[in-house]
N, C-alpha and C positions, 0 to 999 in steps of 0.2 A: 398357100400353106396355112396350116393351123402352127402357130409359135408358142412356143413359152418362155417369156424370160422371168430372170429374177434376181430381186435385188432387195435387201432389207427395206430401203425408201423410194417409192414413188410420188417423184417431184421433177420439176421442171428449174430448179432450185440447187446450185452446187454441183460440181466437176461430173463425177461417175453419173450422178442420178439424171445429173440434163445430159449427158451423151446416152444415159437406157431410153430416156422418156424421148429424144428426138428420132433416135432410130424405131422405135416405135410407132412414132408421126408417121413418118417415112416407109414402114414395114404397111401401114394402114393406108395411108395413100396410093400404094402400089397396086392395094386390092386383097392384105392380107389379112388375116386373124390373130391378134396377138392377146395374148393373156397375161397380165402381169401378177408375179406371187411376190406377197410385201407381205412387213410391218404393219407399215406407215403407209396413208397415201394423201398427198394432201390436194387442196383445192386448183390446184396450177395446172395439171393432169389434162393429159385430152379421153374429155366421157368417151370417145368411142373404145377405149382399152378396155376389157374385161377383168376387172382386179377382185382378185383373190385377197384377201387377209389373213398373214398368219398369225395368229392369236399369241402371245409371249405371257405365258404364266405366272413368268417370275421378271418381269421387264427391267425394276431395277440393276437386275445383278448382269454383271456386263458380260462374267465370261457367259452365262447361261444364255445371257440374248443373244451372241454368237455362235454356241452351240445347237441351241433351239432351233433357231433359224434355217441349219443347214438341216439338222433332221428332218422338221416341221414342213418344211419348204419341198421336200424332194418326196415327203408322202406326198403331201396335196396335188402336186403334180401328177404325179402315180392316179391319184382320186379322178380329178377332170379330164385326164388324158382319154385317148391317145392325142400327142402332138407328132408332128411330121420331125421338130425339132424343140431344142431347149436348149438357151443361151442362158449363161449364168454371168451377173455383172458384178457379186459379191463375193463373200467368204460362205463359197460353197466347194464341196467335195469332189460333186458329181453332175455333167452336164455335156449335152453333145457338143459346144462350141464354148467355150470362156474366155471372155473378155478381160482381159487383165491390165485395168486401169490404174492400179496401187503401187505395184511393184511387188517383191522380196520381202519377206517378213524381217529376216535378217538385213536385207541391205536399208531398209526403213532404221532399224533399233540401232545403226550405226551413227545416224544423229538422233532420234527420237530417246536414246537410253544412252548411246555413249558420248552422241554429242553437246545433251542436254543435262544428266547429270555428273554431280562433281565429286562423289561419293563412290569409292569402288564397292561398297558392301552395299548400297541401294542401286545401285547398276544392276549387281547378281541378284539381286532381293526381285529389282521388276523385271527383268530375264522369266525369271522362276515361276512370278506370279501364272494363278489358273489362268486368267485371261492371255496371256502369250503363248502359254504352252497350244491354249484350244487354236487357237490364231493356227500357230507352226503344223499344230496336225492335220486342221481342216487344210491348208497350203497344200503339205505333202501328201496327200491321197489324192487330190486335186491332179497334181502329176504326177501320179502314178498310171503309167500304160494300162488302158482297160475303163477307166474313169473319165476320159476325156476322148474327142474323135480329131480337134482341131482347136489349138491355141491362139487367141488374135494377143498380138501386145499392141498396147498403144501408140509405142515410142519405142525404138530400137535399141533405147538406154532399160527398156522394161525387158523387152526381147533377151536381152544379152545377159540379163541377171536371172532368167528363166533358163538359160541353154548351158549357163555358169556354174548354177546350183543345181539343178535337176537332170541334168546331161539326156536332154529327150534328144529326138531325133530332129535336125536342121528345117526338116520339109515338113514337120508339127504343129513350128511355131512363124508364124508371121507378121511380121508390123504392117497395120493398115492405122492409120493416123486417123484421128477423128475428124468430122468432119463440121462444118458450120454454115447457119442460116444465114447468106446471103443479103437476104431482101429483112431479115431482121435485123443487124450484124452491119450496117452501112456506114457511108459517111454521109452526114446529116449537117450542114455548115450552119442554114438555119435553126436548126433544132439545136445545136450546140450552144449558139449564142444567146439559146433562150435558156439555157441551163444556166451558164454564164450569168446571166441577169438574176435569176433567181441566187445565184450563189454570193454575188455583189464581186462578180471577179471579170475586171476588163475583158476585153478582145484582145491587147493586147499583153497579158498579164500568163506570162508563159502554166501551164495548167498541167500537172501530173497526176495520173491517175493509179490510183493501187485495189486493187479486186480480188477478193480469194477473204474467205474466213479461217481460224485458227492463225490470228496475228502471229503468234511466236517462230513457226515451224516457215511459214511465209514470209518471216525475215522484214518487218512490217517496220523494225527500232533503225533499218539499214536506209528506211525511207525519210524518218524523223531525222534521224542525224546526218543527212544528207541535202535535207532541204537548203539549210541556213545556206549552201555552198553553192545555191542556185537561183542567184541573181533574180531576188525577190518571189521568184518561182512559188504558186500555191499548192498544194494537193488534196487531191481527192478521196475517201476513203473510202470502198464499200467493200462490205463483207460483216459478217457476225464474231462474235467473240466474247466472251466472257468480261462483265461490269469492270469487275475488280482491274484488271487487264488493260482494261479501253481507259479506265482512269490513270493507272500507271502511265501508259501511252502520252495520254493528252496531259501530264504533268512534266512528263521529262518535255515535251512539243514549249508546253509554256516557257520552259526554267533557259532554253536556249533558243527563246525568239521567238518563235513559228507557230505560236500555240495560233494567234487570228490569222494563219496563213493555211490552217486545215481544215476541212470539213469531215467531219464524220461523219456518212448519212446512215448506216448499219446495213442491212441487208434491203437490195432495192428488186421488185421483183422484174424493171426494164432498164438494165443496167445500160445497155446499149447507148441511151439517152445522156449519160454521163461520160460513156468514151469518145461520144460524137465530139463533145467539149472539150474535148483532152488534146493536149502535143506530143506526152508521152506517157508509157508505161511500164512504170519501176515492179518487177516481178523477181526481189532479192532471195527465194523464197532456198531449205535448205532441201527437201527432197519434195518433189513430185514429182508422178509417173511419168505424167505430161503438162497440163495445166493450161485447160480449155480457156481458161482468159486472154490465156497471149494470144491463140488464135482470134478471139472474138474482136482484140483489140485491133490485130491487122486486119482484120476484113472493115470494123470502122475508120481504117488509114491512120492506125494511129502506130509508131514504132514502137517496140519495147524492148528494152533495157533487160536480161535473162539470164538467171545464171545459169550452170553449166549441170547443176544436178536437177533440173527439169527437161523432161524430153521436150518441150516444146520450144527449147534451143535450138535442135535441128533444123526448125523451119525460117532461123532465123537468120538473114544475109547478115554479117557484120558489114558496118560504115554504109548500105542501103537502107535495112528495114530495120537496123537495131543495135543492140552489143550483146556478146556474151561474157560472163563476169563468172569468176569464183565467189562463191556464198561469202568465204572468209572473206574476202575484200574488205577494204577498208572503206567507211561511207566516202571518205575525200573520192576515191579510187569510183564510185557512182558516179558521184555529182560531175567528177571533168568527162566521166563518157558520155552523161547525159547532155550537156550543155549545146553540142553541133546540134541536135534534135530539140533544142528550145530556141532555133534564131530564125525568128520570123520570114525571114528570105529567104531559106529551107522550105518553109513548112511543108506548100505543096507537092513539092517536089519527094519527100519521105511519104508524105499522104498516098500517093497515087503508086509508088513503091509499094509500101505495107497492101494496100486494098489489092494490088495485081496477087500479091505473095499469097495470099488468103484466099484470092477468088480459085487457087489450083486445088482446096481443099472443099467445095459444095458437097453438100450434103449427100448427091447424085452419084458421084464416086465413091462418096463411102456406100451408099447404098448399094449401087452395083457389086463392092467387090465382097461383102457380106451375103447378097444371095449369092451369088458366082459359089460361096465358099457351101451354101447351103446345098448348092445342086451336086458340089463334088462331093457330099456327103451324103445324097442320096436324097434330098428335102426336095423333091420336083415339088412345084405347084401345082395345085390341081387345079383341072382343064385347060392343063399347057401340053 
C-alpha cells in the first residue's frame, strides 16, 4: 500500500509521535510506503519515511499552527497523492482512519481548565480563547459521518468519550491499544545496574521511576511528596518541562528531604535504559488517553502505580503488575500502594508479571489489526 499519515511532529520522541513514528517502522517493514505530512521532523526519524513538510507561516500563533495544519496538511496530501489510504494522528478534520490518542476536547478542559484553574472568569476567558474554539471545531468535523471511514481509540476510556459526545455508530469506533518494542522495551538486569552506578544509587536502594513531560498535568508534585514516605526510596525523572517549573519541583524535593534522593535527567532519547533500573513506576498523571510509558515500563518488568484517568490502567492487573489510584489521592495513599512493589523479595516475581503483561501487546498485533482495518476499507496491497 502507498500510506499517508499525519501528524504536526515527526519524532521518535513522546506519547502520539512515537506510537505514528513506530507504526510507521512497522507499515515499512511489512513492505509498505508511507508518507509522513508534518511540521516538525526531527533527527530520531527512520530515513526510509518519505516526509513532507508543512510550512507554518505564522508558527508562533498557536491557534493558527493548529489551524494551518489541518488545512495545509489535507492540501499536500491531495498534492502527492494518490494514497490507498490516510491515517491522521493529530488535530485533523479529515482522514480515512483516525487515530485518537488525546481524547475529548471537553473531557481534556475538565482538568486542563477546570481542574487547574481557580478563577471562574479565566476558566470562561480560556474556554473562549481562538485556540479552543479551533481545537473543538477541527474535533467536530473530525466526527462528523462523511469525514471519517474508521475510528481507532487508543484506550476504551478514549472510545467511550467519543461514542459519549459524538453518538457515532458502535461498529465506527474501536479500541486497539498501542503497541510496544519488545526487543527495545526489555529487562535488562545488567544494564540496569550500570545505570545504578552512574546514578550513585545501590542495588539495593529501592529506585522509582517517572517518565512523561508536561510535569503538572502528569501529576509529577504526587511523586515528590510521596518519596519521603518510601523508605529512603530514590527516583527517577525523565521527561522535558519548562525551567521555571523543574526549579519549582526540585525546591519543594529540597525543603522536605528528597532533593539528593532525585535525578532529573530531562528528556533522554533511550529511556528504556533507566526503566531497566527501575522497581517501580509512579504514573500519578491527571488525564491521558493512554500513556505509552506505562506500557514501555511493563514490557522492562517494571510495575506501575496508575491512575484511573489514563487508559493505560486497563492493562493493569492490581496486587500483579501494579495499582490503580484516583489522581486526587493523597501522596500518603501512593507511597503505602507503592511500598509491596519496593521489597526486594518481590521484585522478581512483579518483574516476570509486568514483562508477560506487555509481551500481549508486540508491535505485530498492533500491526496486524491496523492493516486488517485497512483491507476492510478497501486498502488491499498491491500484488497481494
Amino acid at each position: 500500500m502507498r500510506l499517508a499519515l499525519t501528524h504536526p511532529n515527526a519524532s521518535d520522541v513522546g506519547g502520539v509521535e512515537r506510537q505514528a513514528h513506530s507504526l510507521a517502522q512497522a507499515l515499512l517493514d511489512a513492505g509498505h510506503e508511507v508518507h509522513f505530512f508534518c511540521q516538525r521532523a526531527d533527527a530520531s526519524i527512520d530515513p526510509r519515511i518519505v516526509v513532507h513538510r508543512v510550512a507554518n507561516p505564522l508558527r508562533p500563533v498557536r491557534w493558527f499552527k493548529v489551524w494551518w495544519f489541518d488545512v495545509a496538511s489535507e492540501r499536500a496530501v491531495a498534492a502527492a497523492g494518490p494514497f490507498d489510504l490516510v491515517q491522521g494522528f493529530g488535530k485533523t478534520s479529515r482522514q480515512d482512519v483516525y487515530y485518537d490518542g488525546s481524547g475529548c476536547l471537553e473531557d481534556f478542559q475538565r482538568w486542563s481548565v477546570d481542574g487547574a484553574i481557580a478563577s471562574p472568569w479565566r476558566r470562561r476567558l480560556r474556554r473562549a480563547s481562538l485556540h479552543q474554539r479551533v481545537v473543538a471545531r477541527i474535533e467536530r468535523a473530525r466526527y462528523t459521518p462523511g469525514n471519517y471511514r474508521r475510528v481507532l481509540a487508543i484506550s476504551d476510556l478514549v472510545r467511550d468519550q467519543i461514542l459519549t459526545r459524538y453518538r457515532l455508530p458502535e461498529s465506527d469506533v474501536e479500541t486497539v491499544y498501542p503497541g510496544v518494542d519488545l526487543e527495545r522495551f526489555a529487562p535488562d538486569a545488567e544494564g540496569g545496574f550500570a545505570v545504578r552506578r552512574e546514578l550513585g544509587v545501590s542495588g539495593e536502594t529501592p529506585l522509582v521511576v517517572f517518565l512523561g513531560s508536561d510535569y503538572r498535568r502528569k501529576g509529577l508534585a504526587t511523586l515528590v511528596a510521596a518519596l519521603p514516605r518510601m523508605d529512603g526510596a530514590h527516583a527517577v525523572v525523565i521527561g522535558g518541562e519548562r525551567p521555571e517549573r523543574i526549579a519549582e519541583l526540585r525546591d519543594t524535593a529540597s525543603r522536605i528531604g528528597v532533593g539528593d534522593r532525585m535525578h532529573w535527567l530531562g528528556v533522554q532519547p533511550e529511556p528504556q535504559r533507566f526503566l531497566a533500573a527501575a522497581d517501580l513506576m509512579l504514573f500519578p498523571t491527571h488525564f491521558d488517553a493512554f500513556g505509552s510509558a506505562v506500557l514501555e515500563a511493563l514490557a522492562c518488568g517494571v510495575p506501575a502505580l496508575v491512575s484511573t484517568t489514563a487508559g493505560a490502567a486497563e492493562l493493569v492487573t492490581p496486587g500483579r503488575t501494579g495499582e490503580v489510584l484516583q489522581p486526587e489521592d493523597p501522596a500518603e495513599a501512593w507511597a503505602v500502594a507503592a511500598m509491596p512493589y519496593l521489597e526486594r523479595a518481590r521484585r522478581e516475581e512483579f518483574r516476570t508479571a509486568a514483562r508477560a503483561s506487555a509481551s500481549e501487546h508486540p508491535w505485530s498485533r498492533h500491526l496486524g489489526r491496523v492493516l486488517q482495518v485497512y483491507r476492510e476499507l478497501g486498502g488491499e496491497p498491491r500484488g497481494e
